[in-house]
C-alpha positions in Angstrom: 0.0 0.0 0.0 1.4 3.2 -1.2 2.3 5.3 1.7 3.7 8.6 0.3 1.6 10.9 2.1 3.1 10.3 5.2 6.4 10.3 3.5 5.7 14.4 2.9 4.0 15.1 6.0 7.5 14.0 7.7 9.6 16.2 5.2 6.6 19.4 5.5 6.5 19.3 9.4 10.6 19.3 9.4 10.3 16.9 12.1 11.3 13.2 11.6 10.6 11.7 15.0 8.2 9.3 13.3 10.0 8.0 11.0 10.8 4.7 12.3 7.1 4.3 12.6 7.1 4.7 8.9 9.8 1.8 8.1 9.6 -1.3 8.2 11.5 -3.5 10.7 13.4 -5.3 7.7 13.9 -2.4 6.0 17.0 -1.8 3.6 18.3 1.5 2.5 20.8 1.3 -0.3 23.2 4.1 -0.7 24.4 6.1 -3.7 28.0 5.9 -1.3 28.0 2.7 0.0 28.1 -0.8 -1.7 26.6 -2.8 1.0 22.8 -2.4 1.3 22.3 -1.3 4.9 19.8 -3.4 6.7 17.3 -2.7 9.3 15.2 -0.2 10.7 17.2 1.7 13.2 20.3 1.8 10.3 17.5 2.9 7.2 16.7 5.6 9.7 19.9 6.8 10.6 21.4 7.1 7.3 17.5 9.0 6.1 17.8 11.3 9.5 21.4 12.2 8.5 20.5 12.7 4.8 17.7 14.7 6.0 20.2 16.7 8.8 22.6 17.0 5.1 20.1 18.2 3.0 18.3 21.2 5.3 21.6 22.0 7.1 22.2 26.0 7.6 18.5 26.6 6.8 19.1 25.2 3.0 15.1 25.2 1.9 16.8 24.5 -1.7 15.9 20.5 -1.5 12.5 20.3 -3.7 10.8 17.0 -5.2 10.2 17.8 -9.0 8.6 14.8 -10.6 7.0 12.0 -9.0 5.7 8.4 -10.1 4.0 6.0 -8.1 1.8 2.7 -8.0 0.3 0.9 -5.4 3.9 -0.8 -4.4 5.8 2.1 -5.6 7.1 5.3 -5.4 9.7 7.1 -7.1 10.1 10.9 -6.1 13.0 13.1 -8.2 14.4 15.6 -5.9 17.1 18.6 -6.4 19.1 21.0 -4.4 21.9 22.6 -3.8 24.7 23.0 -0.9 27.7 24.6 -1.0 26.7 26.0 -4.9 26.9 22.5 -6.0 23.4 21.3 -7.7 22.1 18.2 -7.2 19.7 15.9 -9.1 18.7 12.6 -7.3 15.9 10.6 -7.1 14.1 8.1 -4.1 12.9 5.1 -5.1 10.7 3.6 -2.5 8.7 0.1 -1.7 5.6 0.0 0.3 5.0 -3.3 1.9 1.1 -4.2 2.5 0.9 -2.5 5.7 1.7 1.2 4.2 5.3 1.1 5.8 8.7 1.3 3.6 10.5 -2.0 3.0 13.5 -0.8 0.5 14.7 2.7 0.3 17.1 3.6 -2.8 19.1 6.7 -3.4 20.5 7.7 -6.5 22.6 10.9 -6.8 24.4 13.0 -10.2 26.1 14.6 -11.3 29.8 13.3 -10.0 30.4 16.9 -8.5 26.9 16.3 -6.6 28.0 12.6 -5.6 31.6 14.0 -4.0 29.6 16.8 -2.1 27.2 14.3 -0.3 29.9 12.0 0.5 31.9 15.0 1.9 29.1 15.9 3.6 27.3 12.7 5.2 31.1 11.7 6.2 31.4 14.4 8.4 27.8 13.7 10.0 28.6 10.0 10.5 31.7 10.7 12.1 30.3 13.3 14.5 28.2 10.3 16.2 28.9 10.3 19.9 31.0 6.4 20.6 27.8 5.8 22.9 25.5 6.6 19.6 27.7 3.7 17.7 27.5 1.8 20.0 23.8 2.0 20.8 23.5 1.6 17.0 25.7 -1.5 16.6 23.9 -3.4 19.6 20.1 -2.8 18.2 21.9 -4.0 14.9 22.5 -7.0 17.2 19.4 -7.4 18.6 17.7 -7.1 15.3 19.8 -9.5 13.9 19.1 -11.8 16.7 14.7 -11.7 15.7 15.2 -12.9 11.9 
């Protein structure tokens, strides 16, 4: 069940505390940056809260959705902005399980200028996680690991 207006009533209310709520518990995010899908609710949210914390940083409202597709299973939102004068074109490509809640999560990014800026850029959020944040994260990757 396509879901997508909860998707944009998280991004319009600049507020993402629901967000797990909205993923499934088997979700998978793959990255535009990293090879390895990344598995699991708590890490799918991490790396969205962080792309979110990228995107709107400094009060940047530049981050628009300009086209959008979607079917009962899927959704696939194009989005641009800018940061640091660099312009970039992506788009979110998005599975709804039958309960309205996202199940895969795919980002893809160009140009390559746009691709080195959000690399630069998430890599200096990810680092600034406190050690008790990783480790927090690593143990609930545990745990969910654990339920399969």
């Amino acid at each position: 069940m396509n879901n997508i207006k909860a998707w944009h009533d998280l991004f319009e209310s600049r507020n993402l505390d629901g967000l797990e709520h909205l993923l499934d518990k088997h979700a998978v995010f793959y990255s535009p940056l990293v090879f390895k899908p990344q598995e699991g609710r708590r890490l799918t949210s991490m790396y969205l809260k962080n792309a979110y914390k990228m995107f709107f940083s400094d009060g940047n409202e530049s981050f628009t959705y300009v086209r959008e597709i979607h079917s009962d299973s899927d959704s696939m939102l194009e989005f641009t902005c800018e940061i640091e004068g660099i312009m970039i074109n992506g788009v979110d490509i998005i599975k709804w399980n039958d309960e309205g809640k996202i199940y895969e999560f795919k980002v893809m990014i160009r140009p390559n200028k746009a691709i080195e800026k959000v690399k630069e850029k998430m890599s200096e959020l990810l680092s600034n996680l406190s050690a008790f944040d990783k480790l927090k994260l690593k143990a609930s990757m545990v745990v969910d690991g654990l339920k399969k």
